[in-house]
C-alpha positions as CSV (number, residue, x, y, z in Angstrom):
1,X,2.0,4.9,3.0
2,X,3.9,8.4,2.6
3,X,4.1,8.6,6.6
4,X,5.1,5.6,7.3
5,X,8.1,6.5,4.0
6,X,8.6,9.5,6.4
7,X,8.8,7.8,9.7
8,X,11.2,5.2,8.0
9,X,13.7,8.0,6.3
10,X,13.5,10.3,9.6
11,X,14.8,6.6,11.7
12,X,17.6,5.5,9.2
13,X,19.3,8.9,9.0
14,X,19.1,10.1,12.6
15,X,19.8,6.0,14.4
16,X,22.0,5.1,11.5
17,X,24.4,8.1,11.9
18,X,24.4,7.9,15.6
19,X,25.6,4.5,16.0
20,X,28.1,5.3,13.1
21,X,29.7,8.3,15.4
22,X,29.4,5.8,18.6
23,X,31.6,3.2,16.2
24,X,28.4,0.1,15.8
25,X,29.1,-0.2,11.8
26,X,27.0,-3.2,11.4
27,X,23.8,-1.7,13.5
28,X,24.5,1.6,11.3
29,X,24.4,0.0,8.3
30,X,21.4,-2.0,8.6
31,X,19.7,1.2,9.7
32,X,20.9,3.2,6.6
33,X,19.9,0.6,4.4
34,X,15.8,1.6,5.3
35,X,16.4,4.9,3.8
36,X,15.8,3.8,0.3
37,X,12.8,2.0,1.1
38,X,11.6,5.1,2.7
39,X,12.0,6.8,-0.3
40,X,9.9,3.9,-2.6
41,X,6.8,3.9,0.0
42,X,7.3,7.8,-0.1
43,X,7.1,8.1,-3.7
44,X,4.6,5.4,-4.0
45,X,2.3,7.1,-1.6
46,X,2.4,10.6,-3.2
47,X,1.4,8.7,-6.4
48,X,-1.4,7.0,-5.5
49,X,-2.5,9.9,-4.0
50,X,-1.9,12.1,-7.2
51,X,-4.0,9.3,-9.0
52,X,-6.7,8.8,-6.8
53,X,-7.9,12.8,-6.6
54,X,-11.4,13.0,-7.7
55,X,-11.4,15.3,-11.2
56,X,-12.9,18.5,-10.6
């Protein structure tokens, strides 16, 4: 889960500014709009792996 958080942060910024600077708003803004839901399955993933370690 914290990969694919990664993966989807590391697409929005670097497609979503791209197609701002080539002037496609619409196709920019659906692509910065993943960002945050990187950053949920990012968090979410480092959490439940934080939880999950075995006690030593």
């Amino acid at each position: 889960m914290t990969l694919i958080g990664v993966i989807l942060i590391a697409v929005g910024l670097v497609a979503g500014f791209t197609l701002l600077l080539l002037d496609h708003d619409d196709e920019a803004i659906a692509l910065l709009s993943i960002i945050p839901v990187g950053f949920v399955l990012t968090l979410g993933g480092l959490t439940a792996t934080q939880l999950s370690r075995p006690d030593n």
